[in-house]
KEDRENTOR-870007 format. One record per residue (C-alpha): residue number from 0; residue in three letters; y, x, z. Coordinates in Angstrom, 2 decimals. Example, Ala and Ser with C-alpha at 12.3 -4.5 7.8 and 13.67 -1.06 7.14 Angstrom:
BEGIN
rec num: 0, residu: Ala, yy: -4.50, xx: 12.30, zz: 7.80
rec num: 1, residu: Ser, yy: -1.06, xx: 13.67, zz: 7.14
***
This chain:
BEGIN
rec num: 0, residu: Unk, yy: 94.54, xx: 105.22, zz: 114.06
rec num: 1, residu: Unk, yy: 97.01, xx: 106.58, zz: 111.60
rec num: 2, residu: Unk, yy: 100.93, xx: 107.06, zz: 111.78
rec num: 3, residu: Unk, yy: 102.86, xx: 106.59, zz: 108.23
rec num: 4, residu: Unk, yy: 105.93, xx: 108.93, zz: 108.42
rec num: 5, residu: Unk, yy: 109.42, xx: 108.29, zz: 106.60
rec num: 6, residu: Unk, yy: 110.88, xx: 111.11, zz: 104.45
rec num: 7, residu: Unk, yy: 114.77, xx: 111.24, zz: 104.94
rec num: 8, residu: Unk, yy: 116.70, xx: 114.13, zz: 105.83
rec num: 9, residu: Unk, yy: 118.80, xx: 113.79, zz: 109.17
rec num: 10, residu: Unk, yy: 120.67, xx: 116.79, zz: 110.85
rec num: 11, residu: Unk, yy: 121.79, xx: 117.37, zz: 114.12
rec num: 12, residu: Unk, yy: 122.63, xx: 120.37, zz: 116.67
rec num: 13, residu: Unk, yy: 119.90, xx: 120.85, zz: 119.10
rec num: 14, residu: Unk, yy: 122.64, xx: 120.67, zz: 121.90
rec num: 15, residu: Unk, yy: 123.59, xx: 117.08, zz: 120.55
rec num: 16, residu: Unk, yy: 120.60, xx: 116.27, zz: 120.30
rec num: 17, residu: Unk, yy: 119.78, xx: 116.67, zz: 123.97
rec num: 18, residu: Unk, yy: 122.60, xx: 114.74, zz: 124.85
rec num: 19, residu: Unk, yy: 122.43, xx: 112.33, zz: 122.81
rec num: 20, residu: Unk, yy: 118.49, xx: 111.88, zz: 124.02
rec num: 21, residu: Unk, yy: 119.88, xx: 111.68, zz: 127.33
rec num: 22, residu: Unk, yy: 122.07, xx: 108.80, zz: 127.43
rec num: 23, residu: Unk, yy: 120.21, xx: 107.21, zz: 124.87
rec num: 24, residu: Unk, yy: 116.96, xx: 106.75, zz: 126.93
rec num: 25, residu: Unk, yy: 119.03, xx: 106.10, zz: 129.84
rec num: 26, residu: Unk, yy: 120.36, xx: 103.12, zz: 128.61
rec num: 27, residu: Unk, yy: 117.15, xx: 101.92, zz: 127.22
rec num: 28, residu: Unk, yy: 117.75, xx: 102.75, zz: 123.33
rec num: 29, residu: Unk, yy: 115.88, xx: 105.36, zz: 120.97
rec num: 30, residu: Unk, yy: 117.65, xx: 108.57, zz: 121.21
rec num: 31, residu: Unk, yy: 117.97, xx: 108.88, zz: 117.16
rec num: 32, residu: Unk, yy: 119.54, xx: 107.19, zz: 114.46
rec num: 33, residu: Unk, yy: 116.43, xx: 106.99, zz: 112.05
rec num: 34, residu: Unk, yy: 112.67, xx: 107.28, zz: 113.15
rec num: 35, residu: Unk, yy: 109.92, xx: 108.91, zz: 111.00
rec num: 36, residu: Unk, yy: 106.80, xx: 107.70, zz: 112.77
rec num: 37, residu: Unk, yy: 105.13, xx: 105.69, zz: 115.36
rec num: 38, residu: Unk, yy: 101.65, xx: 105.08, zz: 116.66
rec num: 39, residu: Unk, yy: 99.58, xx: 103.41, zz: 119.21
rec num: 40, residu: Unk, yy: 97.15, xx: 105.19, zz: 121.39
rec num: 41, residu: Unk, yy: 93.93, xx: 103.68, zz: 121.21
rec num: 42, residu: Unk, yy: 92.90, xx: 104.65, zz: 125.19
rec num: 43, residu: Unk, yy: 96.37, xx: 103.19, zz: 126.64
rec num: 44, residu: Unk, yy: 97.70, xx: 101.02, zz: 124.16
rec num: 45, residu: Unk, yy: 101.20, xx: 102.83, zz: 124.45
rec num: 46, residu: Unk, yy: 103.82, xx: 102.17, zz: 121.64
rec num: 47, residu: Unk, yy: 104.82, xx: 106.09, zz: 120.82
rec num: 48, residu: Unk, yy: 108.19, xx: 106.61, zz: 118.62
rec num: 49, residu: Unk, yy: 108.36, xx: 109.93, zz: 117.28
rec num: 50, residu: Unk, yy: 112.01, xx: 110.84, zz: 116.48
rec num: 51, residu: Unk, yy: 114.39, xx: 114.18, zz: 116.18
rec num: 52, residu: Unk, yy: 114.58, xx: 114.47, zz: 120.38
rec num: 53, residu: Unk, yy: 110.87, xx: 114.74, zz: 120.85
rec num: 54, residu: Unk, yy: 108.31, xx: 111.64, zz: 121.50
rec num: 55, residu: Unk, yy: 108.73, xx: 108.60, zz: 123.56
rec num: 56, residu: Unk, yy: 107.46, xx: 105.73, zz: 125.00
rec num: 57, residu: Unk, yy: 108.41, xx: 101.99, zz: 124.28
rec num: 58, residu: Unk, yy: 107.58, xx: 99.30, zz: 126.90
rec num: 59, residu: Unk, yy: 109.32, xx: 96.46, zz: 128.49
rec num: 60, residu: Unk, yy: 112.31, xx: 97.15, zz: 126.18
rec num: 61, residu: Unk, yy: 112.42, xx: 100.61, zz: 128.24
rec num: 62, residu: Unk, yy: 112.35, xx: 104.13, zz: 126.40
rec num: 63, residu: Unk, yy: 110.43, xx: 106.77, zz: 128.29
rec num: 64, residu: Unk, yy: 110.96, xx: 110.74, zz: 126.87
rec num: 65, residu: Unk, yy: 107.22, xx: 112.18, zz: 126.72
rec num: 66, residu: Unk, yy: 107.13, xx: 115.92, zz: 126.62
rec num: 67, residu: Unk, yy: 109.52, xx: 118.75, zz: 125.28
rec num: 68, residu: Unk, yy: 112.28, xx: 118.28, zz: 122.59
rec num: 69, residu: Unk, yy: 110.34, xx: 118.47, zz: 119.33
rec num: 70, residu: Unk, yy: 112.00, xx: 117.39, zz: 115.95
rec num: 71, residu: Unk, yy: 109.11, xx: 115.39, zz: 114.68
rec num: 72, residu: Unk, yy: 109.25, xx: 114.59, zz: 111.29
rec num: 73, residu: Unk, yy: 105.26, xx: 113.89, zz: 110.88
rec num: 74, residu: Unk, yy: 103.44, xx: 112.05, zz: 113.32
rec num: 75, residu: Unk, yy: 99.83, xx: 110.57, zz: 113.98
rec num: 76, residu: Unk, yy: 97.86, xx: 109.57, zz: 116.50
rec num: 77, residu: Unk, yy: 93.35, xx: 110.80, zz: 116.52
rec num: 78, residu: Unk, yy: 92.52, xx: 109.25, zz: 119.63
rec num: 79, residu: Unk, yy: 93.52, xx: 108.55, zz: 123.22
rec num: 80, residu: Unk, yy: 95.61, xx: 111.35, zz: 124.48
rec num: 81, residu: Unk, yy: 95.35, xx: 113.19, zz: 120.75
rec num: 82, residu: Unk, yy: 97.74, xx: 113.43, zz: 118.37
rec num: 83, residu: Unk, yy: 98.83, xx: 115.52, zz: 115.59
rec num: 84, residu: Unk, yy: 102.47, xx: 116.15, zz: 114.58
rec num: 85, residu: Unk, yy: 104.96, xx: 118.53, zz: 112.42
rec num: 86, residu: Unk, yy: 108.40, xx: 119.04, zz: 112.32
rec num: 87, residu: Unk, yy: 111.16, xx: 121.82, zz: 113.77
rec num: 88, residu: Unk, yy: 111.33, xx: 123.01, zz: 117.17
rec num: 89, residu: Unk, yy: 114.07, xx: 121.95, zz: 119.51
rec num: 90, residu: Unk, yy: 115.89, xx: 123.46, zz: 122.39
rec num: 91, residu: Unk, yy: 114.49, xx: 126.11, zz: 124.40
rec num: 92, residu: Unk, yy: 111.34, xx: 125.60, zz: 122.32
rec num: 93, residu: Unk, yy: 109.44, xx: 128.80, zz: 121.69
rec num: 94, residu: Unk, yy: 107.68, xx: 126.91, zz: 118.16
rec num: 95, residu: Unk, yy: 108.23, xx: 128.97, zz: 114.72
rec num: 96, residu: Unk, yy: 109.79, xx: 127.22, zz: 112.71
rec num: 97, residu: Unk, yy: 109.01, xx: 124.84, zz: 110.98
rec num: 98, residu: Unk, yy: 106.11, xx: 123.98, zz: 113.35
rec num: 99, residu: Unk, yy: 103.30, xx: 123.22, zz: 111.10
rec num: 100, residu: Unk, yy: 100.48, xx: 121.29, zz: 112.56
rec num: 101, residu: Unk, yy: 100.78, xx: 120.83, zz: 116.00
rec num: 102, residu: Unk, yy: 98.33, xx: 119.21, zz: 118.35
rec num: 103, residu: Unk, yy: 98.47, xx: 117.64, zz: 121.54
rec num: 104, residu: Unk, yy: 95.40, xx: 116.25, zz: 123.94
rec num: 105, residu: Unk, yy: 97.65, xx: 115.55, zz: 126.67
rec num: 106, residu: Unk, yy: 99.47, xx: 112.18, zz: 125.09
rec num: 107, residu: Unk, yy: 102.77, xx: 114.33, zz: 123.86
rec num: 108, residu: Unk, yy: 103.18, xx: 116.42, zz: 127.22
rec num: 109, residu: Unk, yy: 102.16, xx: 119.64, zz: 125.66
rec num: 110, residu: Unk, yy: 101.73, xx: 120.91, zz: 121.90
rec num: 111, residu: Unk, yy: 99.77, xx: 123.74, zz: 120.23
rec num: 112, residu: Unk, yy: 100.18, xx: 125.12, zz: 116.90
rec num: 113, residu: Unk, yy: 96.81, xx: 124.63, zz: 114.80
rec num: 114, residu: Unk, yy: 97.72, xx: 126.06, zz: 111.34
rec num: 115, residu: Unk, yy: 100.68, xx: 126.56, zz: 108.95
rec num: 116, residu: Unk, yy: 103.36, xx: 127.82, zz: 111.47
rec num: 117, residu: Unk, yy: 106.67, xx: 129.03, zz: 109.22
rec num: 118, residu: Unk, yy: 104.83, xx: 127.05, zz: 106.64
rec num: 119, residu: Unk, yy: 104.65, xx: 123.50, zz: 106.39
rec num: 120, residu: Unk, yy: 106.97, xx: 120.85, zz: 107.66
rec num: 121, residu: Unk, yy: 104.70, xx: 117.84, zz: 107.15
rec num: 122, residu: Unk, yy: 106.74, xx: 114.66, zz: 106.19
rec num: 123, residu: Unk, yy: 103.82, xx: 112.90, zz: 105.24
rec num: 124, residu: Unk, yy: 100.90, xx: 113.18, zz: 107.73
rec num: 125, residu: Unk, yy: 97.59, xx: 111.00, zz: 108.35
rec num: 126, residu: Unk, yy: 94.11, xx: 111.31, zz: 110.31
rec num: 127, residu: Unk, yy: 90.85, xx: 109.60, zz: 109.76
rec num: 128, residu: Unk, yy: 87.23, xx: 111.10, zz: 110.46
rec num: 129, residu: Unk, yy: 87.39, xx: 113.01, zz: 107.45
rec num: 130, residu: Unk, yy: 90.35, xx: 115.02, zz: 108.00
rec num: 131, residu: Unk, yy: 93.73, xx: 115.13, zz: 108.08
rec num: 132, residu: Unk, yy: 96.17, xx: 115.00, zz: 105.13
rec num: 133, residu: Unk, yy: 100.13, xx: 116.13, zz: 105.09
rec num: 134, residu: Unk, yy: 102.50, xx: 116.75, zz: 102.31
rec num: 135, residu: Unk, yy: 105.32, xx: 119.28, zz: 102.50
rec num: 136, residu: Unk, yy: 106.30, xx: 119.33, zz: 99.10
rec num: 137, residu: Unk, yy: 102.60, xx: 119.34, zz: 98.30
rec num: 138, residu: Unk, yy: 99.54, xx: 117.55, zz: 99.62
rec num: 139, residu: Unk, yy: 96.72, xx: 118.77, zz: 101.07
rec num: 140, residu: Unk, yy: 93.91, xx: 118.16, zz: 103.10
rec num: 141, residu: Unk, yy: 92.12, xx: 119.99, zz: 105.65
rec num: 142, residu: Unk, yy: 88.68, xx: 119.36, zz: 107.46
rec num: 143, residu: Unk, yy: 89.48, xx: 120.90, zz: 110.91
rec num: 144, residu: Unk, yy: 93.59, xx: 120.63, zz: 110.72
rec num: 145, residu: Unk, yy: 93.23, xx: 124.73, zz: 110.20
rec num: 146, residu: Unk, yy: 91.86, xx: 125.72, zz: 106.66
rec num: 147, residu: Unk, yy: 93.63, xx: 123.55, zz: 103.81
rec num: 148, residu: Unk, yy: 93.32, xx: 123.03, zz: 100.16
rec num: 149, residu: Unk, yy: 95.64, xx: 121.54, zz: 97.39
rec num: 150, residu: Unk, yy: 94.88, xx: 117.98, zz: 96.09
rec num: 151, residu: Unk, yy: 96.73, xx: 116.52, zz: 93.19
rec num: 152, residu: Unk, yy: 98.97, xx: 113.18, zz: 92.96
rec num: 153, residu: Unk, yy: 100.98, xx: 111.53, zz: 90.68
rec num: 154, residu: Unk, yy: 104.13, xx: 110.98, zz: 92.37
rec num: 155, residu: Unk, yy: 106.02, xx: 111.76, zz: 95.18
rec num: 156, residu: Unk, yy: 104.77, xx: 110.19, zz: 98.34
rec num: 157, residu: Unk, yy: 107.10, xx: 108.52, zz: 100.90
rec num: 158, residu: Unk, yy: 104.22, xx: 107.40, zz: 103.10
rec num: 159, residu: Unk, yy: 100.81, xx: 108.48, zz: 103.42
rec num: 160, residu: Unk, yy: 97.98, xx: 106.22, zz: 105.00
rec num: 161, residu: Unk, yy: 93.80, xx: 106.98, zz: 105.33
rec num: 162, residu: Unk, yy: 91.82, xx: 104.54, zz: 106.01
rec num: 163, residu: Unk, yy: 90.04, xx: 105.07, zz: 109.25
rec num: 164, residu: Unk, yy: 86.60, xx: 106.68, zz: 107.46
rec num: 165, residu: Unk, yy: 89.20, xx: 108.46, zz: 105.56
rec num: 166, residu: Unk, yy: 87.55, xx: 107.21, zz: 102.13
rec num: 167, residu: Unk, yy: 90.40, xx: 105.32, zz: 100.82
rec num: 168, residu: Unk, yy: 94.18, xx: 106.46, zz: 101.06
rec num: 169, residu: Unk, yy: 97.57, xx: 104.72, zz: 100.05
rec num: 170, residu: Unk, yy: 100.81, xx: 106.12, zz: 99.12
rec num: 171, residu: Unk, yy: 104.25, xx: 104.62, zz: 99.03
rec num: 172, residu: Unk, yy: 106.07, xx: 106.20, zz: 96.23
rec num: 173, residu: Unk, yy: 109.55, xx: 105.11, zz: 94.16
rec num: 174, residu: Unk, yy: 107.01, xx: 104.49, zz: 91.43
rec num: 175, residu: Unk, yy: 104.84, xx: 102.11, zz: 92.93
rec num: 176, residu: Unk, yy: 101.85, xx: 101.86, zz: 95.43
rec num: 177, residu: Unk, yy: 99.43, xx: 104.41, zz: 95.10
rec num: 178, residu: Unk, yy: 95.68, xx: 104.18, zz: 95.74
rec num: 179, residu: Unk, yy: 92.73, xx: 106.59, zz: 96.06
rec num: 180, residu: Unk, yy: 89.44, xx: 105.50, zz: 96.87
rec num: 181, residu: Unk, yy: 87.75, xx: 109.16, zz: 97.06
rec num: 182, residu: Unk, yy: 90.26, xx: 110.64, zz: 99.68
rec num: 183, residu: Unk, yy: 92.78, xx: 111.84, zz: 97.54
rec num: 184, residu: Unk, yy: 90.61, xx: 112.99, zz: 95.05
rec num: 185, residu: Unk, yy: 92.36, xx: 110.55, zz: 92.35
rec num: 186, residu: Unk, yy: 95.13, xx: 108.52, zz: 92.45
rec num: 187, residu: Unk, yy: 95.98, xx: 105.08, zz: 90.53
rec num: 188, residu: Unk, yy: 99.17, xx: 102.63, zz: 91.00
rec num: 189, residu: Unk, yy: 98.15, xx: 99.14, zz: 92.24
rec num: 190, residu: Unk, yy: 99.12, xx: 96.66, zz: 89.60
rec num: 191, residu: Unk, yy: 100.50, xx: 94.04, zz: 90.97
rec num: 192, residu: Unk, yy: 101.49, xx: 95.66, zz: 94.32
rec num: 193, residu: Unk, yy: 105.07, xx: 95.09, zz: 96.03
rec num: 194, residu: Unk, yy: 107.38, xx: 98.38, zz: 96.05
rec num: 195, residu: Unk, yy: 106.25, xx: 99.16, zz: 99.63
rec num: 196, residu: Unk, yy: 108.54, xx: 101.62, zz: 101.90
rec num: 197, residu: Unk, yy: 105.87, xx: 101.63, zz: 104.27
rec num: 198, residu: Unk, yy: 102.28, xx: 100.96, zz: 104.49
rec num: 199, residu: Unk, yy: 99.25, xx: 101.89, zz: 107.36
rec num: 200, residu: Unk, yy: 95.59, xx: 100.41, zz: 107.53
rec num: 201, residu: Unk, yy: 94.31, xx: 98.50, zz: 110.36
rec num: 202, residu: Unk, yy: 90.79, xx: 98.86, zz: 109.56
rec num: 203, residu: Unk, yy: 88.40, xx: 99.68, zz: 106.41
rec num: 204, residu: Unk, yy: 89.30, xx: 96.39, zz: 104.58
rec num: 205, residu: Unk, yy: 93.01, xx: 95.60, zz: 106.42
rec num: 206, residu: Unk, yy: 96.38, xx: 97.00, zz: 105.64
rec num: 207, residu: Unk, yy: 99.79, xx: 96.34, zz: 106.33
rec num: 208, residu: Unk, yy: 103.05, xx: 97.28, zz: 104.51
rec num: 209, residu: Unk, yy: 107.01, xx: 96.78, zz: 104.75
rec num: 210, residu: Unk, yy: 109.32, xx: 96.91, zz: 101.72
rec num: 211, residu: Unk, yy: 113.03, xx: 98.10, zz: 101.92
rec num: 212, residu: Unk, yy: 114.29, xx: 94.86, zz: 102.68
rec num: 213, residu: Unk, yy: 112.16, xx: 94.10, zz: 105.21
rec num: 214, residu: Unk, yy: 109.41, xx: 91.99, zz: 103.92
rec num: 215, residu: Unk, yy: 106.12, xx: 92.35, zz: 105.44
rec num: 216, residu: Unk, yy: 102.78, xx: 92.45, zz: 103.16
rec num: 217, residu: Unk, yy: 99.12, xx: 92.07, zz: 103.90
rec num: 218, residu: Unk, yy: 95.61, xx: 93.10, zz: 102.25
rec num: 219, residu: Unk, yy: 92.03, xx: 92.28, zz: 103.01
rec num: 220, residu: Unk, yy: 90.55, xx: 93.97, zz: 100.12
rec num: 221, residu: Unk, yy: 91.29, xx: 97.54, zz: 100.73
rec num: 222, residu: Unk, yy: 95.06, xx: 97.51, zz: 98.56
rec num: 223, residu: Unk, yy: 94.04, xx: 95.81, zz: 95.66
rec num: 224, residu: Unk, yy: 96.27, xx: 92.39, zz: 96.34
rec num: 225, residu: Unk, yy: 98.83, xx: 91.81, zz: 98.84
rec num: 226, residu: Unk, yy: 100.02, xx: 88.69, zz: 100.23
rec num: 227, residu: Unk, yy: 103.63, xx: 88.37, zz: 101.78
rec num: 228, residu: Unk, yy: 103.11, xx: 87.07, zz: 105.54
rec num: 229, residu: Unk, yy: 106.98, xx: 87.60, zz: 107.19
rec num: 230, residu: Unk, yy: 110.67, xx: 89.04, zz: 106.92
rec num: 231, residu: Unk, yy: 112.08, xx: 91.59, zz: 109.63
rec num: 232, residu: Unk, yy: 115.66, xx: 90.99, zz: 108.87
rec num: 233, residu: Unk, yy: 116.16, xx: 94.70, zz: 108.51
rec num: 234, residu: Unk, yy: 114.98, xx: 98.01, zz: 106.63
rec num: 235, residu: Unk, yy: 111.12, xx: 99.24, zz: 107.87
rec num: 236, residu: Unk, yy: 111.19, xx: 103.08, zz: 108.93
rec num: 237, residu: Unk, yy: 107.62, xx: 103.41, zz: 110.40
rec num: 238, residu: Unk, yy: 104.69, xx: 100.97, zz: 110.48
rec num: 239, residu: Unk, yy: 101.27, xx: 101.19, zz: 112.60
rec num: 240, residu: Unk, yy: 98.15, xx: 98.98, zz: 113.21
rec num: 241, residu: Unk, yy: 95.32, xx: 98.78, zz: 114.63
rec num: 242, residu: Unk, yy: 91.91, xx: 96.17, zz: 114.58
rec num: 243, residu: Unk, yy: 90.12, xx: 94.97, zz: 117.30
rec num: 244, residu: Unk, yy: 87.79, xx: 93.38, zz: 114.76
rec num: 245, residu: Unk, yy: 89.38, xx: 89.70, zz: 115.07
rec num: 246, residu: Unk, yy: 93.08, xx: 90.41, zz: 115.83
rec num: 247, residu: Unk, yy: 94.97, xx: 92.89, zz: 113.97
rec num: 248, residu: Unk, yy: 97.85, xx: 94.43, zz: 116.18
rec num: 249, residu: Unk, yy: 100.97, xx: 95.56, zz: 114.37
rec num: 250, residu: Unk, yy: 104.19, xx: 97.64, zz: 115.53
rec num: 251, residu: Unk, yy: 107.08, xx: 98.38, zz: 112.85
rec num: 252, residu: Unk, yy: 110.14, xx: 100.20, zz: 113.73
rec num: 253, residu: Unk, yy: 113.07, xx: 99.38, zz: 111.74
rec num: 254, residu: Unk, yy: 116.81, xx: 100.01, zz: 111.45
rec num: 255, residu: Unk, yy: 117.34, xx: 97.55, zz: 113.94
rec num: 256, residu: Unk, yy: 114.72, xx: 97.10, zz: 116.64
rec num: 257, residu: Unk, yy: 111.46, xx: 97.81, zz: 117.50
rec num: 258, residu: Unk, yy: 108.92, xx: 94.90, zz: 116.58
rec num: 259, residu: Unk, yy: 105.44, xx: 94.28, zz: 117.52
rec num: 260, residu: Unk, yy: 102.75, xx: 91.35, zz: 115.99
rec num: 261, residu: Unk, yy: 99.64, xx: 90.26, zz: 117.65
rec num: 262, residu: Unk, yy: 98.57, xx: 87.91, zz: 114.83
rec num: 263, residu: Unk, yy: 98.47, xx: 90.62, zz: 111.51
rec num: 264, residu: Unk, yy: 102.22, xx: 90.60, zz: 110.92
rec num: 265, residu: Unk, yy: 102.84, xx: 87.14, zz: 110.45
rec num: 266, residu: Unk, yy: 105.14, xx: 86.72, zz: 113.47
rec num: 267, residu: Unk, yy: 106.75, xx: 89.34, zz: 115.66
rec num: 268, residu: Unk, yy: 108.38, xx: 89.69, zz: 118.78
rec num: 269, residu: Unk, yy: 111.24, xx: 92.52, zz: 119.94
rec num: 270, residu: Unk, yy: 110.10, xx: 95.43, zz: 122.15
rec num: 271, residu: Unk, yy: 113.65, xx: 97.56, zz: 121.86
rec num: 272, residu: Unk, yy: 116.29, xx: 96.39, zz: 120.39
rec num: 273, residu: Unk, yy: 118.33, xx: 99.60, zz: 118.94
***
């Protein structure tokens, strides 16, 4: 399970904020104007949104607040009831700032700082079994989400996504798709590849990707060609997916709903509507 997180600046008070999360979840909409990640637990099945208010819950074209007012601007899932995030504290949050890595085994009710507190505000963050990568300006890996070292890249990321044994990673950058198939070791562009906005993996071999205008892309051979499957009508913020080794389960958020596939990204129905 892996989140792919969107890097674009958005500033509020933390007294808006609030406010705004209120009313927003109370009349079923996301209580923030851009998202920068979402992910399914694997244990539940729960759509989670993370946004500047803290995490929540989509179902049944509901919005459900899960735990205090965090401004997540990284976000990924490990495993039912785990997930890892960075970002800023919000109200009445006793967090440094910026966060760091955060960690929560309780599905988003409670968070503890693992490493890089006044540090690191991940934009970029992914999990697989071999550890977890973030950039904040710089990427790195680490093991155990505590001790971290520097790896190179050639560009920018946007996105970052691991494959679930960690092996092989993608990165969405203004340059092109970039691929690594010794976890970030080395990097190469995918010839070929569409300018992707976002991208996750579903498996070892399956990925899925969204371009700025909304049109949805598929692999089965681990990024090397990509096949264009549907159109969202609007711009892809966050993508996740997940592989229950025949059907390939897909939820994008976007500028102008919430949107989940059963069949790989090849059709898709609403869950929120924002």
């Amino acid at each position: 399970m892996l989140l792919v997180a969107v890097l674009t600046g958005c500033s509020s008070s933390g007294s808006d904020r609030a406010a705004d999360a209120a009313v927003a979840t109370a009349t079923g909409q996301l209580p923030t104007s851009h998202v920068h990640g979402v992910g399914i637990d694997p244990g539940s099945g729960s759509v989670l949104v993370a946004t500047h208010e803290g995490l929540v819950e989509v179902a049944d074209g509901a919005v459900t607040p899960v735990g205090p007012t965090i401004d997540l601007m990284g976000f990924t899932v490990v495993g039912p009831d785990h997930y890892l995030a960075s970002g800023h504290p919000g109200l009445h949050s006793e967090l440094p700032n910026p966060v760091g890595l955060i960690e929560t085994t309780d599905a988003g009710r409670t968070w503890s700082p693992l490493s890089r507190q006044e540090e690191s505000d991940f934009h970029g963050l992914t999990v697989s079994d071999a550890g977890v990568l973030g950039f904040d300006g710089s990427l790195l890996f680490s093991e155990d989400g505590r001790a971290w070292e520097p790896l190179p890249i050639p560009a920018e990321p946007h996105t970052l996504a691991a494959s679930p044994d960690g092996t092989q990673v993608l990165a969405t950058t203004e340059q092109g798709l970039l691929r690594s198939t010794d976890a970030a070791s080395s990097w190469s562009f995918v010839e070929g590849a569409p300018l992707l906005q976002v991208a996750t993996w579903a498996d070892e071999r399956q990925a899925v990707g969204a371009t700025p205008d909304g049109v949805v892309w598929v692999t089965a051979d681990r990024g090397l060609t990509w096949d264009e499957v549907a159109e969202l009508g609007s711009a892809p913020e966050a993508v996740t997916a997940t592989s229950d080794g025949e059907e390939v389960r897909v939820v994008v958020v976007t500028t102008a709903a919430v949107l989940e596939s059963s069949d790989g990204g090849r059709t898709f129905e609403t869950l929120l509507a924002r």
